[in-house]
C-alpha positions as CSV (number, residue, x, y, z in Angstrom):
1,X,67.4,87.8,265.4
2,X,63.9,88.9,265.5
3,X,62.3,90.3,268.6
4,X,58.9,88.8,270.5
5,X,55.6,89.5,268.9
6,X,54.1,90.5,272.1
7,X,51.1,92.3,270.5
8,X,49.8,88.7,269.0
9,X,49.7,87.4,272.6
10,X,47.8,90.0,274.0
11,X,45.5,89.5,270.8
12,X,45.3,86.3,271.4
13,X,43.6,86.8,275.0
14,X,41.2,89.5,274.0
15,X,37.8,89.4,275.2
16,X,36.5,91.1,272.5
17,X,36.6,90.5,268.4
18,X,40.0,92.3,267.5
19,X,38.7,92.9,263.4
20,X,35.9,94.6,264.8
21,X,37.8,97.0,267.2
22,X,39.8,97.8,264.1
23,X,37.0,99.0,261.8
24,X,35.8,101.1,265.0
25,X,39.0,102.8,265.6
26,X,39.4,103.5,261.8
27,X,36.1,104.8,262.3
28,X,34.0,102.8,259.3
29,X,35.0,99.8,257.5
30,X,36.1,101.8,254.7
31,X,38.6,104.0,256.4
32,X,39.7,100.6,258.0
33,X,40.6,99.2,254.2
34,X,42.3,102.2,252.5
35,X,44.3,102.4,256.0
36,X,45.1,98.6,256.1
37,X,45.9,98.5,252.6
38,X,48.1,101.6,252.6
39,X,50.1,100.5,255.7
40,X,50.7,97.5,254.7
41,X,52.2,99.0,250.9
42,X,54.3,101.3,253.1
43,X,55.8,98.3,255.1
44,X,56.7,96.0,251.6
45,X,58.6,98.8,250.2
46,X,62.2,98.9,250.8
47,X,62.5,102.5,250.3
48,X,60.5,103.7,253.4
49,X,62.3,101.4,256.2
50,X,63.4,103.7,259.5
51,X,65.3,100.9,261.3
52,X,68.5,102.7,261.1
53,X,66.4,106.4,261.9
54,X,68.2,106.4,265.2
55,X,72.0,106.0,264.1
56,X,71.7,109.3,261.6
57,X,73.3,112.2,261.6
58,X,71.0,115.4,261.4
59,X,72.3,115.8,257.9
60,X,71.9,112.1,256.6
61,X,68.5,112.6,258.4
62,X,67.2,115.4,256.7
63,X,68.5,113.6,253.4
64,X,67.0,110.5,253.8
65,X,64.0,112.4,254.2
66,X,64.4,113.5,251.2
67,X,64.5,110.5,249.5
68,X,61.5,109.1,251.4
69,X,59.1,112.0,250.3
70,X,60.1,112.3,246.9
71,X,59.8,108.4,246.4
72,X,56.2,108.6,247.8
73,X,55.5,111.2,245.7
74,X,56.5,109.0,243.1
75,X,54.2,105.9,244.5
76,X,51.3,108.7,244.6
77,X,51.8,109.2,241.2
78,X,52.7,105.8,239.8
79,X,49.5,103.9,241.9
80,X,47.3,107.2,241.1
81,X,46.5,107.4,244.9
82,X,43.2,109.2,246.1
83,X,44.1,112.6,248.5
84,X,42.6,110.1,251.2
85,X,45.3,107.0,250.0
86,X,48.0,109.9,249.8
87,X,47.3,111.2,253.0
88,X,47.2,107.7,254.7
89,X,50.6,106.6,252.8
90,X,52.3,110.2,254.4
91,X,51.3,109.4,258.0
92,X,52.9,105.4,257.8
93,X,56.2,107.0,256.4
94,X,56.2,108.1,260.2
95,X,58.5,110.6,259.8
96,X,58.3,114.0,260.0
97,X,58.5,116.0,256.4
98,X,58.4,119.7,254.6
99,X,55.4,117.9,252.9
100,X,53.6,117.9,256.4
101,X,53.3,121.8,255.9
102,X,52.4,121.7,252.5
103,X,49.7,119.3,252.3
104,X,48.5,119.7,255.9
105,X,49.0,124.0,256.5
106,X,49.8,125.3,253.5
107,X,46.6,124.3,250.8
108,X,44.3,123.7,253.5
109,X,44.9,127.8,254.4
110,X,44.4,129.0,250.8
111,X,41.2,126.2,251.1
112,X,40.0,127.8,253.9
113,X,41.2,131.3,253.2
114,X,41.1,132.3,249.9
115,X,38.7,133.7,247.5
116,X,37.1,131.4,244.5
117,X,39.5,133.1,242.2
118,X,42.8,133.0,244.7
119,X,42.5,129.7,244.9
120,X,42.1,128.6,241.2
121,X,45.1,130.2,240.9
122,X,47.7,129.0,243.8
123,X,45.8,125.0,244.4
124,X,46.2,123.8,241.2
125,X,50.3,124.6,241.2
126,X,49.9,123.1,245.2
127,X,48.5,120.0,244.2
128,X,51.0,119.2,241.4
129,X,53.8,120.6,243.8
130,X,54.9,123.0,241.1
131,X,55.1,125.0,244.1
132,X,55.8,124.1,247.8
133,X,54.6,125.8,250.7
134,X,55.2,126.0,254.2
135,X,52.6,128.2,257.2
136,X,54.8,131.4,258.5
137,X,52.7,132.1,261.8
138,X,55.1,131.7,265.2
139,X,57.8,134.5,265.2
140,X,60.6,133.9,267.6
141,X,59.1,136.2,270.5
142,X,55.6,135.2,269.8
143,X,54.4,131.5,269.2
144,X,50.5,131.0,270.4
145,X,50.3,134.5,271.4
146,X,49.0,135.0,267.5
147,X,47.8,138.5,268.1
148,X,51.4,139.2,269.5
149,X,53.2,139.2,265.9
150,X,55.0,142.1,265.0
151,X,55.5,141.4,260.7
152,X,54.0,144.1,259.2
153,X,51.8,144.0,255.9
154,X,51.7,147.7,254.9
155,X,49.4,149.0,251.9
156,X,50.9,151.1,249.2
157,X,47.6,152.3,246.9
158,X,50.3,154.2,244.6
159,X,51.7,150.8,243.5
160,X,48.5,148.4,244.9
161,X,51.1,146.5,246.8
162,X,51.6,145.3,250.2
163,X,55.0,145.9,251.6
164,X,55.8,142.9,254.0
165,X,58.8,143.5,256.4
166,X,60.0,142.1,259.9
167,X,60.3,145.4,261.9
168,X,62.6,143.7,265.0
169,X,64.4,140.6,265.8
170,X,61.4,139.3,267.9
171,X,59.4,139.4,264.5
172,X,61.6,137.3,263.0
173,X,59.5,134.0,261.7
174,X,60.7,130.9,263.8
175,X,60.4,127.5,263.4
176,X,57.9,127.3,260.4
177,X,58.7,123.7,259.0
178,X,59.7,122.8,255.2
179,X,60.8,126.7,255.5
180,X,64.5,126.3,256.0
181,X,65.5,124.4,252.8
182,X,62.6,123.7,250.5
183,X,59.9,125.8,250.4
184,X,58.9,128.5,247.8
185,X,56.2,130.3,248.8
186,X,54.8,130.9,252.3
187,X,51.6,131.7,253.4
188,X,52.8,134.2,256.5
189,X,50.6,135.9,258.8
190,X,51.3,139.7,259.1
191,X,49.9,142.8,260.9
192,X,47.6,145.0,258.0
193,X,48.5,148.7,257.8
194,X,47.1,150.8,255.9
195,X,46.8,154.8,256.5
196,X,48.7,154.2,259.4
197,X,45.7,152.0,260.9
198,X,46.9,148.6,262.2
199,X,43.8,146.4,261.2
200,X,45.0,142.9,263.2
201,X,46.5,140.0,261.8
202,X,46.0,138.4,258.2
203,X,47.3,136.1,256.0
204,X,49.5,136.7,252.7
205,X,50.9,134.4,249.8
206,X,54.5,135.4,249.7
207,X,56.9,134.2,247.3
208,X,60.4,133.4,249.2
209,X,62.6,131.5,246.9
210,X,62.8,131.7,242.5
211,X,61.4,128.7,240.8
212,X,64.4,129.0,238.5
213,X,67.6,128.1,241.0
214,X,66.0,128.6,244.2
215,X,67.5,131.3,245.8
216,X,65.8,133.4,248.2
217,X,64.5,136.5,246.4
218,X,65.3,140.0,246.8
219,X,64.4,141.1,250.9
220,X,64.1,137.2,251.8
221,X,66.2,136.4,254.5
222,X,65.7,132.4,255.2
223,X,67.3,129.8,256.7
224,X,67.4,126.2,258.5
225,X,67.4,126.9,262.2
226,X,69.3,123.3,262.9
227,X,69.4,121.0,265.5
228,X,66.2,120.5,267.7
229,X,66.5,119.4,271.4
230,X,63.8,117.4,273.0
231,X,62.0,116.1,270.2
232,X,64.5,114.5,268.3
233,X,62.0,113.0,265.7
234,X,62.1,116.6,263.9
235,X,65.3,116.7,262.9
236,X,64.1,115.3,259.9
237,X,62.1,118.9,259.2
238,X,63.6,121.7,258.1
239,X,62.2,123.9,260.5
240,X,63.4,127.4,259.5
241,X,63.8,131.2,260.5
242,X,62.6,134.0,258.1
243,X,62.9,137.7,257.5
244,X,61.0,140.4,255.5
245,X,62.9,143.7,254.5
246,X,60.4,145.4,252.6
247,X,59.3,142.9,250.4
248,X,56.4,143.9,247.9
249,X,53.5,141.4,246.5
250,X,50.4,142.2,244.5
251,X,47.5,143.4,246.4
252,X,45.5,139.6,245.2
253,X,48.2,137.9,247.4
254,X,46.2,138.8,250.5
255,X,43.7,135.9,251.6
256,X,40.8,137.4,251.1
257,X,38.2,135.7,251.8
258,X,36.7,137.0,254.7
259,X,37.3,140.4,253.0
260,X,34.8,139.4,250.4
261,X,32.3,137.7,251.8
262,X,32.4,140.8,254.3
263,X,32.7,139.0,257.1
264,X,35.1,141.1,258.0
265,X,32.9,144.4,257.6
266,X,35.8,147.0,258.6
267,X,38.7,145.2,256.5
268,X,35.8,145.3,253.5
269,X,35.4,148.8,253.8
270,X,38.8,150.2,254.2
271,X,39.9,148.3,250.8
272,X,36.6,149.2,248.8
273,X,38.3,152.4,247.9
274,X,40.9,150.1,245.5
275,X,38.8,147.6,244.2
C-alpha cells in the first residue's frame, strides 16, 4: 500500500511558481539539471533502494554499504559522470560512506595542502581509487580542540624521515571515518618535532594498510570502533580508532605547502637545512 503524497498537495497550493523555487535553491538552472537528473538516476536503480535501512544489523549495514558504493562507482564509471554528476549521485545514495572521507577530506587536503609536485603524485592514484583515504585529525581526548593533539611527527635528518607515533592513550586517533575497515592511507595531523622543538600541528600522508592483502603495516594499530549511539545513520561508516608506534615515512610525505610558499616563515627555515 502506498503512503499519501502530501508534498503534491502543498505544491498544489503554492503561491509562488514551484520550478522556479527549484532552480533558486539549486542555486542556477544548471545545478538544478545535473541535480534533477542525477536524483532521479539514483531513484530508478534498484541497487541504491534504503527502504529496508532501518531493519539492519550493523553488520548487514556496513555491507550493504558496501555494495552501494562500489556499484556507484561502477555507474560513475560506466555513465562517465563529471566530479560535479559524481558528487551529486554520492549525496542521493543518502547514506553515509568511507567514500565521504575520501572524496570530501581526504583529496581536498592534499588539494589544499600539498605542493605542485605532492600532489601529482598522491591525486592521480585518489581519483582512480587505487588508493583510499580517510582525515586522521580528532584523537579520543581531543576532538575541536585541534591544537590539543598529542601524535607526534618527529624529524630524523640521519634517515630524512619523520617518525609518527601516538605517545598516550588520549592521542589515540578516534572516530576518523572509512578508517576502521577500508582505508589505506591517511592523511593524519601530527605535532612537528624536530631538535626537540615542537613546531604546532601539521599534516602527513601516512600509509596504514599494504595494497597487497591489506593488512595494517608494521607500527599500525587500526581498527573499527563499532556501534554508534545517537546518530544511528553512521553505522553504515566505519568510523575507526588508530595508533602510531614509531612509524617512519619519507620526509615528501609532509604537506608542504605552506612550507614552500613560506607562508609558514619559521617551518621554512628550520627545514632549509635538508632541502
Amino acid at each position: 500500500m502506498e503512503g499519501v503524497d502530501h508534498l503534491a498537495n502543498e505544491r498544489n497550493k503554492a503561491q509562488f511558481d514551484v520550478d522556479s523555487m527549484k532552480i533558486v535553491w539549486a542555486g542556477s538552472r544548471h545545478a538544478f539539471e545535473v541535480s534533477d537528473r542525477i536524483s532521479k538516476l539514483v531513484a530508478s536503480d534498484p541497487a541504491f533502494r534504503k527502504d529496508n535501512r532501518a531493519m539492519l544489523e550493523r553488520k548487514e549495514l556496513f555491507k550493504n554499504t558496501l555494495r552501494k558504493t562500489a556499484h556507484a562507482w561502477k555507474t560513475i564509471i560506466d555513465l562517465r559522470l563529471s566530479e560535479e554528476e559524481a558528487s551529486r549521485l554520492r549525496f542521493y545514495i543518502d547514506e553515509p560512506a568511507y567514500t565521504d572521507l575520501h572524496w570530501g577530506m581526504f583529496i581536498p587536503a592534499i588539494k589544499g595542502q600539498g605542493t605542485d609536485e605532492q600532489q601529482q603524485k598522491w591525486l592521480p592514484l585518489a581519483y582512480k581509487m587505487q588508493i583510499i583515504g580517510c582525515y586522521a585529525q580528532t584523537e579520543l581526548g581531543h576532538g575541536s580542540n585541534v591544537q590539543g593533539l598529542e601524535t607526534t611527527a618527529t624529524f630524523d635528518p640521519q634517515t630524512d624521515e619523520f617518525i609518527i607515533h601516538s605517545p598516550t592513550l588520549t592521542s589515540s586517533k578516534w572516530w576518523p571515518g572509512g578508517l576502521g575497515k577500508v582505508s589505506t592511507h591517511a592523511v593524519a595531523y601530527a605535532r612537528l618535532v624536530t631538535d626537540g622543538q615542537d613546531h604546532g600541528v601539521h599534516g602527513f600522508i601516512v600509509q596504514l594498510r599494504s595494497l597487497e592483502d591489506h593488512s595494517p603495516l608494521p607500527g599500525i594499530t587500526v581498527g573499527d570502533i563499532g556501534m554508534k549511539f545517537g546518530n544511528g545513520a553512521y553505522n553504515t561508516m566505519d568510523n575507526g580508532v588508530l595508533r602510531f608506534d614509531h612509524v617512519r615515512i619519507p620526509r615528501d610525505q609532509m604537506l608542504m605547502r605552506c612550507v614552500i610558499f613560506n607562508t609558514c616563515p619559521s617551518i621554512a627555515i628550520m627545514l632549509s637545512r635538508y632541502f
